[in-house]
DODREN-920495 format. One record per residue (C-alpha): residue in one letter; chain; x, y, z. Coordinates in Angstrom, 2 decimals, always signed. Example, Ala and Ser with C-alpha at 12.3 -4.5 7.8 and 13.67 -1.06 7.14 Angstrom:
<sites>
<site "a", "A", <+12.30, -4.50, +7.80>>,
<site "s", "A", <+13.67, -1.06, +7.14>>,
</sites>
This chain:
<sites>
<site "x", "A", <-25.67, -21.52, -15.34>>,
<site "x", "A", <-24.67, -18.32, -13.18>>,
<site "x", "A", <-28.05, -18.28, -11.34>>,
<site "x", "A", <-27.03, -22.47, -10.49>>,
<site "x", "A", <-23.10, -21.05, -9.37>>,
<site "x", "A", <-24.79, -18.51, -7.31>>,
<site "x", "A", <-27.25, -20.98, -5.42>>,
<site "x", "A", <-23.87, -23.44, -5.13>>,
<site "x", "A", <-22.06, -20.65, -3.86>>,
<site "x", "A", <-24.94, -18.99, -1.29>>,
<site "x", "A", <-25.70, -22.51, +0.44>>,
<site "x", "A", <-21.16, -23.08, +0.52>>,
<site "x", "A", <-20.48, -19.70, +1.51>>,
<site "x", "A", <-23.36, -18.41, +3.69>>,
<site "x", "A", <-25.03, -21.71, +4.84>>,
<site "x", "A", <-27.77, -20.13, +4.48>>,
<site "x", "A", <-31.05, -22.42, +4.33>>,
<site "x", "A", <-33.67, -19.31, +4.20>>,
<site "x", "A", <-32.32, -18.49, +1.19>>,
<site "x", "A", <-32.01, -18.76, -2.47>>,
<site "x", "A", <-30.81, -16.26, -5.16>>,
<site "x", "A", <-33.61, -17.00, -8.16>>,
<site "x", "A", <-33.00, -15.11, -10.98>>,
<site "x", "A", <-31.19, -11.99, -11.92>>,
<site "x", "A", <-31.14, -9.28, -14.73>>,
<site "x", "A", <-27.81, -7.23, -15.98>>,
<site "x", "A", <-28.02, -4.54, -18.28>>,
<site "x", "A", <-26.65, -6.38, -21.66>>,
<site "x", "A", <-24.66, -2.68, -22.47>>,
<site "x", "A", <-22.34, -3.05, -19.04>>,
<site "x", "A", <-20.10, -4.93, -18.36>>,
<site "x", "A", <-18.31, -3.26, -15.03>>,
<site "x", "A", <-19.69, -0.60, -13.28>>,
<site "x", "A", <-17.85, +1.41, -10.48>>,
<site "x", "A", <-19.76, +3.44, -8.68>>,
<site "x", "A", <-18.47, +6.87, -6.71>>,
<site "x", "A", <-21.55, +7.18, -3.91>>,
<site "x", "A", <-24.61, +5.24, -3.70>>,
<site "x", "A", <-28.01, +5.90, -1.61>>,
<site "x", "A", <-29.14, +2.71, -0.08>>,
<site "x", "A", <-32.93, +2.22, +0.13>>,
<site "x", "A", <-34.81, -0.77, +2.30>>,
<site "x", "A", <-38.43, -0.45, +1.61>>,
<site "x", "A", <-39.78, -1.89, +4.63>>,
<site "x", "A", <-42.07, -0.49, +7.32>>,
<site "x", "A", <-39.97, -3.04, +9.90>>,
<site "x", "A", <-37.45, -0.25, +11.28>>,
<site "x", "A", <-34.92, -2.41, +12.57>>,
<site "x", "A", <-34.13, -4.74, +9.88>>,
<site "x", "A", <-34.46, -1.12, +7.39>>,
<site "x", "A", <-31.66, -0.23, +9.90>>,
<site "x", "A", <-29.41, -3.47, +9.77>>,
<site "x", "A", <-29.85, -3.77, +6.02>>,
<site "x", "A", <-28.79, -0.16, +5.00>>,
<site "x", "A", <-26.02, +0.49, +7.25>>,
<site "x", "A", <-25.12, -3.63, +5.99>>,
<site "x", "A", <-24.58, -2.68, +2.40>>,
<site "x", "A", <-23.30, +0.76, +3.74>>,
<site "x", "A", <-20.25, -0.83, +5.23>>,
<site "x", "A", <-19.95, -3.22, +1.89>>,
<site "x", "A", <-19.29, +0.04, +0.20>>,
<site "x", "A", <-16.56, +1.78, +2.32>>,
<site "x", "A", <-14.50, -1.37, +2.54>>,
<site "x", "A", <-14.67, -1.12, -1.02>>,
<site "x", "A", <-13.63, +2.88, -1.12>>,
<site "x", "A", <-17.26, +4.01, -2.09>>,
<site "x", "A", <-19.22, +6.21, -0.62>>,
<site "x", "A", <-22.47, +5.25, +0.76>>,
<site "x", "A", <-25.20, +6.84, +2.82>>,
<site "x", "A", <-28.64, +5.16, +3.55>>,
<site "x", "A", <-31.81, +6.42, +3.22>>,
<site "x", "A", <-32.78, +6.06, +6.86>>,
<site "x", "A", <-29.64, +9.34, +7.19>>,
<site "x", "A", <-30.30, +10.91, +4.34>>,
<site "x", "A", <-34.24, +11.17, +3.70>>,
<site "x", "A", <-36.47, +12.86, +6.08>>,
<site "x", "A", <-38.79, +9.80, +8.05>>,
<site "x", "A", <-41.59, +12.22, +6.44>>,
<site "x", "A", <-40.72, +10.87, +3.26>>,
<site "x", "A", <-41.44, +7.21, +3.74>>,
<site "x", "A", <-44.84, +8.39, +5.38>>,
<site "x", "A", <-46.94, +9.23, +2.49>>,
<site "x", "A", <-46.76, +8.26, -1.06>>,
<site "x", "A", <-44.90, +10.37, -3.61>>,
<site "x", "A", <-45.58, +11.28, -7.00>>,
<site "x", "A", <-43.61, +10.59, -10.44>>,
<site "x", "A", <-42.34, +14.55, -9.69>>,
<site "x", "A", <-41.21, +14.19, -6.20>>,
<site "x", "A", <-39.38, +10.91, -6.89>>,
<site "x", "A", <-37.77, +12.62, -10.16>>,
<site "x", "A", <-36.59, +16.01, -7.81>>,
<site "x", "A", <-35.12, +13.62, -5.46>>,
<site "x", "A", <-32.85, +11.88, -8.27>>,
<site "x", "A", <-31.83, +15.51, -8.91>>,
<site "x", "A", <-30.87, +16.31, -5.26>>,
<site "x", "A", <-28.70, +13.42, -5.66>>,
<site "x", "A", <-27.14, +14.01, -8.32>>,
<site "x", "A", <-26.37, +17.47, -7.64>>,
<site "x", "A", <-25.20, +16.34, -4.26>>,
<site "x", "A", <-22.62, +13.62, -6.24>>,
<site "x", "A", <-24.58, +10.52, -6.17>>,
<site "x", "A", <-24.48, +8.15, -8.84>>,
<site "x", "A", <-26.17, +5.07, -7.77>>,
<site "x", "A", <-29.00, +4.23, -6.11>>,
<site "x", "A", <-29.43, +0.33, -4.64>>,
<site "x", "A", <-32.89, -0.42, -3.54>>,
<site "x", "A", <-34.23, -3.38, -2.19>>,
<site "x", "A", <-38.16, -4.59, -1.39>>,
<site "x", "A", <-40.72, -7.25, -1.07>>,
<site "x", "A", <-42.20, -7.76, -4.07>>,
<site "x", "A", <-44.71, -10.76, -2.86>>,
<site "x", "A", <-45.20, -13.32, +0.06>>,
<site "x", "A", <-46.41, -16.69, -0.11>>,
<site "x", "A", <-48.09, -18.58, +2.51>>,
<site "x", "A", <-47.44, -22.71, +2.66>>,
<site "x", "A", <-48.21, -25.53, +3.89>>,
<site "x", "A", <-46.07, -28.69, +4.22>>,
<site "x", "A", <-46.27, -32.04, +5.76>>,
<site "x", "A", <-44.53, -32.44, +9.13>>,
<site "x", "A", <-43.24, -36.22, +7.44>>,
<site "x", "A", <-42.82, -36.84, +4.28>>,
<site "x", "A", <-44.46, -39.92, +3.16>>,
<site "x", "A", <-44.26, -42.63, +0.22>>,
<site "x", "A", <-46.54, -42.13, -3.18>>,
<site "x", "A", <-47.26, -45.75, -3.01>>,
<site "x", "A", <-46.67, -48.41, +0.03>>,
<site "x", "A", <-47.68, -51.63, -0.86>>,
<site "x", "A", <-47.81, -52.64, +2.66>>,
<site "x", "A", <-51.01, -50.86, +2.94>>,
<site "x", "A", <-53.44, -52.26, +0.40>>,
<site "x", "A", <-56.20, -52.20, +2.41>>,
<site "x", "A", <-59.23, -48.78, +3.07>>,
<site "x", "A", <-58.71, -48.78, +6.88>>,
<site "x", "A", <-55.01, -49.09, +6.75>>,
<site "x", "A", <-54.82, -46.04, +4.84>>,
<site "x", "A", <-57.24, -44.28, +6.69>>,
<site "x", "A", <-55.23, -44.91, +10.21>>,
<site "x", "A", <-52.12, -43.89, +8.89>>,
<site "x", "A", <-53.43, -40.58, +7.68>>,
<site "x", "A", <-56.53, -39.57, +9.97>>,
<site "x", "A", <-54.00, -37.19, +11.88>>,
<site "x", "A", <-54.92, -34.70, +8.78>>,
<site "x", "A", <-58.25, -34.49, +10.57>>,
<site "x", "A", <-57.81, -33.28, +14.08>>,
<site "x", "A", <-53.63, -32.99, +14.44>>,
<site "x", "A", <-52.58, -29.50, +14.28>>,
<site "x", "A", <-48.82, -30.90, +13.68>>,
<site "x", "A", <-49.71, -32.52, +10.84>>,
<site "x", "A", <-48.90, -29.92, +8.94>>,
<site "x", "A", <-46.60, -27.09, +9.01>>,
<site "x", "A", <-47.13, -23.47, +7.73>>,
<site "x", "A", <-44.54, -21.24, +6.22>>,
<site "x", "A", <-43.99, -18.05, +4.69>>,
<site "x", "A", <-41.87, -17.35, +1.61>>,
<site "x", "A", <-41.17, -13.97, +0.99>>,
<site "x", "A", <-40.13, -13.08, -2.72>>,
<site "x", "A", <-37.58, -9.70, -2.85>>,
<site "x", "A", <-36.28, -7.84, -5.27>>,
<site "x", "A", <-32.83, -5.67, -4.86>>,
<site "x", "A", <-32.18, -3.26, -8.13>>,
<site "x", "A", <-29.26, -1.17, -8.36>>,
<site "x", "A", <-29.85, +2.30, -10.93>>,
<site "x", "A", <-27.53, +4.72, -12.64>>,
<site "x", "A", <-28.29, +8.62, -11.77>>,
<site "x", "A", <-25.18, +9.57, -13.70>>,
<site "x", "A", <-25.75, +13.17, -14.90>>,
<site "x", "A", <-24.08, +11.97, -18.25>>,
<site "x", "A", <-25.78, +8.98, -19.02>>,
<site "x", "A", <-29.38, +7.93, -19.01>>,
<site "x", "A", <-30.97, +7.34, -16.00>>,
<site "x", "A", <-31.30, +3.20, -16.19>>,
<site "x", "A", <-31.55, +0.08, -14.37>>,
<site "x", "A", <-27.95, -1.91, -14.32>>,
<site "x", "A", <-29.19, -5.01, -12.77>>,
<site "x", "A", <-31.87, -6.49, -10.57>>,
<site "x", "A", <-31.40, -9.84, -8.34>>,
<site "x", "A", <-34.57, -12.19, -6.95>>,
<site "x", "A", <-33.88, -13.81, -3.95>>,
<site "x", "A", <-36.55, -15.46, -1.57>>,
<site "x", "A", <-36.48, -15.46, +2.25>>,
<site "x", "A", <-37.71, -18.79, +3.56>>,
<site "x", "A", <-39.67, -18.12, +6.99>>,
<site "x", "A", <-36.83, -16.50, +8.66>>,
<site "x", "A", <-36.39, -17.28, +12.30>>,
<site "x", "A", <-34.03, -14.42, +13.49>>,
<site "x", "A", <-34.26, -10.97, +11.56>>,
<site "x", "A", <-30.87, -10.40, +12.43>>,
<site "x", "A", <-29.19, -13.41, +10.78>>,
<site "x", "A", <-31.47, -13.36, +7.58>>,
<site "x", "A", <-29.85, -9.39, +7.35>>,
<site "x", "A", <-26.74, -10.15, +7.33>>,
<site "x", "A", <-27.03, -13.23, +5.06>>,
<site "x", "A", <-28.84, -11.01, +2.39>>,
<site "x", "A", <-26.53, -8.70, +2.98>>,
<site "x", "A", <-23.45, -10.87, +2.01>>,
<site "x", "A", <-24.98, -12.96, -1.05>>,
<site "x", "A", <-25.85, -9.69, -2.63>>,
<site "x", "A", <-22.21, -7.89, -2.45>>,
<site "x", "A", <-20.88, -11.67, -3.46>>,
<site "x", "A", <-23.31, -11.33, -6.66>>,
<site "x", "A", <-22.55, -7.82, -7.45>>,
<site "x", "A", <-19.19, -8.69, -6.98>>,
<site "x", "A", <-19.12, -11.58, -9.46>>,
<site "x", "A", <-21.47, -9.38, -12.26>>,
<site "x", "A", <-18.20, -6.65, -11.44>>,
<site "x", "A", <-20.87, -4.39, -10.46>>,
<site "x", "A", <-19.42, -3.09, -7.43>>,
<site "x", "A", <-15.34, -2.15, -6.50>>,
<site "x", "A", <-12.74, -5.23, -6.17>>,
<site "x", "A", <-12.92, -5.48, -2.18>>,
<site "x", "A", <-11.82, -8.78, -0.14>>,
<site "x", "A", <-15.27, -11.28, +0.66>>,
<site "x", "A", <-14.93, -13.74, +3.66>>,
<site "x", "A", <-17.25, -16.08, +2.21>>,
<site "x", "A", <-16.62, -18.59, +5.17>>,
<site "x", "A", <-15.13, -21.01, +2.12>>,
<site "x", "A", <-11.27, -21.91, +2.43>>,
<site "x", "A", <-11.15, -24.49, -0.32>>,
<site "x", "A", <-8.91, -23.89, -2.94>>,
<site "x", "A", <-11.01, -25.23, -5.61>>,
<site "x", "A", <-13.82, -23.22, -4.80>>,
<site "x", "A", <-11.68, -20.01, -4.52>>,
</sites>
């Protein structure tokens, strides 16, 4: 039922018709979490919307009184150049911790998906056309028309959010699916993310109370 209030509440909130919040996982043994400063990670090799995203959820944060830094200030562009080992990865964790982080929010593609629709959707059954060549007219543009169809890309993502506490084990708290329908501006698909994930975290109490302009002014929504 949440994942249905969270669809309801992307397409009221956001408008947003490239995407749609799938499934999510919460760590059964939390039921708030507050964190004191988080690193923000975009794993993508497209530098501007790494940019957008980080200093996004960056500015999420401080309206909410956390402290955030993203990866694109606080890891050296060496580091996203070459793969890392299990031991690099675990010394990193360490630096942050001993330099007071807590959290660690990453997001990624996980998968992409190419489709193909029709341009017009069409009737199962007509029975106005009964007859071979009737049929055949009305759907010979699948031959030779290039507009007959229409290709799309849906790309599957995955944003996780992990304790580093220096108390506690180091564990997943949640992780959110949301897919990216063929976005046409890179910009406006950022900053939609962006919002439906604080409004999620938000609702799981996963991130500090803060004030969300979700765009919706109807009292029964509120």
């Amino acid at each position: 039922m949440k994942v249905l209030k969270y669809i309801g509440l992307c397409f009221l909130a956001l408008g947003c018709s490239s995407l749609e919040f799938n499934d999510f996982w919460k760590n059964p043994d939390i039921d708030t979490y507050s964190p004191n400063k988080v690193l923000i990670v975009g794993m993508t090799s497209n530098k501007k919307a790494r940019l957008q995203f980080e200093n996004g959820l960056k500015e999420a944060y401080e309206l909410r009184g956390v402290a955030a830094v993203t990866s694109s200030e606080f890891l050296r562009a060496s580091f996203t150049s070459e793969k890392k080992t299990e031991e690099d990865l675990s010394a990193l964790e360490d630096k942050l911790i001993n330099e007071g982080f807590d959290t660690i929010l990453l997001t990624k593609v996980i998968g992409v998906e190419d489709k193909i629709a029709y341009k017009t959707n069409y009737k199962s059954f007509d029975p106005g056309y009964t007859k071979f060549k009737e049929d055949y007219l009305k759907y010979q543009d699948a031959y030779y028309n290039p507009d007959y169809y229409e290709e799309y890309s849906i790309y599957h993502t995955e944003t996780s959010m992990y304790c580093i506490c220096p108390t506690n084990p180091r564990e997943l708290i949640w992780k959110g699916y949301i897919d990216v329908t063929d976005p046409n501006s890179v910009d406006d698909t950022v900053n939609e993310y962006v919002r439906l994930v604080v409004i999620i975290l938000d609702e799981e109490q996963l991130i500090n109370p803060g004030f969300i302009d979700t765009g919706v002014h109807d009292p029964a929504i509120q």
